[in-house]
C-alpha positions, -999 to 999 in steps of 0.1 A, spaced: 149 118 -141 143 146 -116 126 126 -92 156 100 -92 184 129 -89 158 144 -60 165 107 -43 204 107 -47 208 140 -34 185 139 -3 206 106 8 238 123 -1 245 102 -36 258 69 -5 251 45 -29 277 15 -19 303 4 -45 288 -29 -49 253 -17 -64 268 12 -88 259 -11 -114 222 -11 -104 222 26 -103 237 31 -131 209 10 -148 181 34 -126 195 64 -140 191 48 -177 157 40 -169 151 73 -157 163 91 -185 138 65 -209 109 70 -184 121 108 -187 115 108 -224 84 90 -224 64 104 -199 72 136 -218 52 122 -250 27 109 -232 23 146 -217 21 160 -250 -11 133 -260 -28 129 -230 -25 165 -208 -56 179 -212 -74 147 -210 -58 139 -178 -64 179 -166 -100 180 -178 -107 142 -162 -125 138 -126 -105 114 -100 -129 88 -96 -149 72 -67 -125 54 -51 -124 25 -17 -91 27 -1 -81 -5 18 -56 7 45 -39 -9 79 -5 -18 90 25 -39 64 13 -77 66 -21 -70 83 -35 -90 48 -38 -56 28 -26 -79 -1 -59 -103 3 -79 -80 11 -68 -57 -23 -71 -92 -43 -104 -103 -33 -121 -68 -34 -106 -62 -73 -128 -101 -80 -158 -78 -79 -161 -63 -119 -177 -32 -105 -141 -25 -95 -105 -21 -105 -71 -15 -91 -39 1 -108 -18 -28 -120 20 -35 -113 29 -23 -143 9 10 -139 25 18 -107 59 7 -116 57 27 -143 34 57 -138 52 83 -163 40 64 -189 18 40 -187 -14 55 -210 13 56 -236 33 21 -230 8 -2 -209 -6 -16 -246 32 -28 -256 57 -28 -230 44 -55 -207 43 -81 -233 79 -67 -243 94 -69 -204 76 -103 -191 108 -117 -186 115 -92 -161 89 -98 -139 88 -125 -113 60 -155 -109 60 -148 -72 63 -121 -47 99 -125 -28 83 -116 2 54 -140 9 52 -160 -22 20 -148 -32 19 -143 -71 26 -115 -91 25 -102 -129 24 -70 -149 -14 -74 -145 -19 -82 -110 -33 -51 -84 -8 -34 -70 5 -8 -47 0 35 -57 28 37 -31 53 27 -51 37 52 -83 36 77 -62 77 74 -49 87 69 -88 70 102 -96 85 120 -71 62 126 -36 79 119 -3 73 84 9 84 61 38 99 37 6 127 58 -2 139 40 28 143 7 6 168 23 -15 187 40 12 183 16 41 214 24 63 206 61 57 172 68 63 140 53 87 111 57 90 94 86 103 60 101 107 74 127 77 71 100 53 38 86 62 16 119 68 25 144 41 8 169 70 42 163 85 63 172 56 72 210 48 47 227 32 62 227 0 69 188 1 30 186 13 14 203 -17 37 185 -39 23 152 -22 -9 166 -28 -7 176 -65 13 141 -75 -18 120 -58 -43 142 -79 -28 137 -109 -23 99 -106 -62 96 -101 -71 116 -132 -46 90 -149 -62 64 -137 -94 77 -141 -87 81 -177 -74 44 -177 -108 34 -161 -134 52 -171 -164 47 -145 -149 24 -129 -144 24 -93 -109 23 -79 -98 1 -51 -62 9 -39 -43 -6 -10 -11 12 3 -5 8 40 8 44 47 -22 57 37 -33 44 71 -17 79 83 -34 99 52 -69 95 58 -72 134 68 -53 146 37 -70 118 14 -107 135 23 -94 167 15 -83 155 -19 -114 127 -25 -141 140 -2 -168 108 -10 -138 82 -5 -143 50 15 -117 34 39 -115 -2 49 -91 -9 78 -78 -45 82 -58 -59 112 -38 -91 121 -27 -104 152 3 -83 164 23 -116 172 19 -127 134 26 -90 123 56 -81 138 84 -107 129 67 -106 93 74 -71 89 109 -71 103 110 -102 70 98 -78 48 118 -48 57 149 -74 55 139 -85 21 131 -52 7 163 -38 17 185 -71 3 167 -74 -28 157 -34 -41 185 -17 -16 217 4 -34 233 4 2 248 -27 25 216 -29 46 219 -25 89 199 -39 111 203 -16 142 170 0 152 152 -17 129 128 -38 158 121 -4 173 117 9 139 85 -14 131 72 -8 169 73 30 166 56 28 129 30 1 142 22 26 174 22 62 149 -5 41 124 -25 31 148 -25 62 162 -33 76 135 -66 59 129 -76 66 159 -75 99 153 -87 101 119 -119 78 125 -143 102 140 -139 123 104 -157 94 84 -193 91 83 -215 64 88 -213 42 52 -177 52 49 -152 30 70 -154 -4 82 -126 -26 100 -118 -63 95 -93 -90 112 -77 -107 90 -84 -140 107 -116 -134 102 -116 -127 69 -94 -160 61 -121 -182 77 -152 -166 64 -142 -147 33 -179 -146 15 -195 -133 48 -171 -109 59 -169 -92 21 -209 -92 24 -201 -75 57 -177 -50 41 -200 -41 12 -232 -34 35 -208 -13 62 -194 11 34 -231 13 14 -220 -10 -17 -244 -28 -33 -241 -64 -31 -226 -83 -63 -244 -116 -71 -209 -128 -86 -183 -121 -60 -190 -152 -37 -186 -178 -65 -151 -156 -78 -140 -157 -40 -147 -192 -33 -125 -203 -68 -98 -178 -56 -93 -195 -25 -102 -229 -38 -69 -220 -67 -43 -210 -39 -58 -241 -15 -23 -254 -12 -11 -218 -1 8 -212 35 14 -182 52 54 -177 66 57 -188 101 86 -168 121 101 -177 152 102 -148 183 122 -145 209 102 -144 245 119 -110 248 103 -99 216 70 -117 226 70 -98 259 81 -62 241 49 -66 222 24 -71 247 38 -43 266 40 -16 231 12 -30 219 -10 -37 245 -38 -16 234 -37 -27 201 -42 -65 211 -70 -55 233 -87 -32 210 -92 -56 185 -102 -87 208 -66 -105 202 -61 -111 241 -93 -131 241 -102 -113 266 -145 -111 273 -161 -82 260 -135 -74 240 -137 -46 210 -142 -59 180 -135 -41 146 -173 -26 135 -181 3 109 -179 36 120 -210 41 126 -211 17 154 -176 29 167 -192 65 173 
């Protein structure tokens, strides 16, 4: 309940008339998550206190970049395991509830993602991002919610940026998700995928100083329109205000600049065995090889089942297709011109000799 008051009050309570109804019903599922998370606190405490975050890969790169895939295929290897939907939707709670509740709320939960199609279940691996709003730490997807009354900003995606009171509380709610889920996995490796923690890979070593990071990129042309769709569809679907449009195409150019500016900055603090980069082109037509790739660039063993689960996965969702979006040639040229470096860094001018995404080792 706090964390949801927090929210109201930072956007000034400007929820429009026509979703009171839908917070109304957030503010009854706050004060139930309230209670619960309060008797799971009273069980679980000092096993979550006295429990180790475990080892842990973080997939990381830019909104549509293929995170998604990437998160999905990675999770196919049993070495590993990701925190579900219903575990991040519901991260108060979920070592008391997980066993009952998602049989009980199935209806709720949609067969495919509104975004991209891709499916979805209580089950399926999902995003920490959205744990980590619900419990309370600052996060770029408070903007969902408030759309016409917040943006982006490099505040919301490096908690380095927030005040220092905002930062430690980042900092505490992250540590004490990963001693849930390391009591909800015990041993097991976690794989989580959360694009803004593109801009956290400083503050995530401080926190998980033997975590790996695997950076996946897309062509900018592909990445751009489908991120102004999901921002669009986001803000329609989950918003409590009349979304607006202004600013939002400089909105997804500044955040695409700041994240890739961020790696660059960040990179040189990961050892060799510790980061790798992919394109997600790459990774569509090769997916076997590049995983193999993946494994041997952030010293992981190789596992003599993942080719045959990757191969099914893909052979399942055969009759899948990506969303195509139409751009204007204005919007084509803006692109080239913000993005320029981007597009030649990772070889999508075609340009010879261009760089190609390589483990850090090889990027030193």
């Amino acid at each position: 309940m706090r964390s949801w008051w927090q929210l109201l009050r930072r956007h000034g309570f400007a929820v429009d008339a026509r979703y009171l109804y839908f917070a109304a019903v957030d503010t009854v599922v706050s004060i139930v998550n309230s209670a619960l998370a309060a008797i799971e606190h009273a069980l679980y405490a000092r096993r979550v206190s006295e429990t180790k975050p475990p080892e842990i890969i973080f997939i990381v790169g830019h909104w549509r970049s293929g995170t998604t895939l990437l998160h999905e295929l990675l999770c196919l290897d049993p070495r590993h395991v990701s925190p579900t939907t219903y575990e991040c939707l519901a991260p108060h709670h979920f070592l008391l509830t997980e066993s009952v509740l998602p049989r009980l709320l199935k209806f709720l939960m949609p067969e495919r993602r509104p975004v991209d199609d891709m499916k979805l279940g209580w089950t399926s691996p999902f995003e920490d991002e959205f744990a980590l709003c619900l419990l309370g730490a600052r996060s770029p997807y408070e903007t969902i919610a408030f759309p016409r009354t917040s943006r982006l900003t490099p505040a919301l995606l490096d908690p380095d940026a927030l005040t220092p009171g905002e930062a430690q509380a980042w900092r505490e709610t992250m540590l004490s998700l990963m001693r849930k889920l390391g009591v909800r996995y015990p041993g097991r490796r976690l794989v989580l995928k959360s694009p803004p923690h593109t801009c956290r890979i400083r503050v995530l070593l401080e926190l998980f100083p033997t975590a790996r990071f695997v950076h996946i990129v897309r062509d900018p042309l592909d990445v751009f329109p489908s991120t102004l769709n999901l921002w669009r569809t986001l803000h329609r679907t989950q918003g409590l205000q009349r979304p607006s449009e202004d600013g939002l195409d400089e909105s997804v150019l500044a955040t695409f600049e700041y994240m890739h500016a961020c790696i660059e900055r960040d990179r040189s603090l990961l050892p060799q065995g510790r980061f790798h980069e992919l394109r997600y082109e790459d990774l569509i037509r090769e997916p076997v090889e590049e995983l193999s790739r993946l494994h041997a660039a952030i010293s992981i063993d190789p596992c003599p089942q993942l080719a045959e689960a990757v191969r099914a996965y893909f052979a399942e969702r055969a009759d899948y297709r990506t969303n195509v979006f139409a751009m204007t040639p204005a919007q084509r040229n803006l692109i080239h011109r913000r993005w320029a470096h981007v597009i030649a860094r990772y070889g999508y001018d075609g340009a010879p000799g261009a760089i190609k995404p390589e483990s850090s080792a090889a990027m030193r």
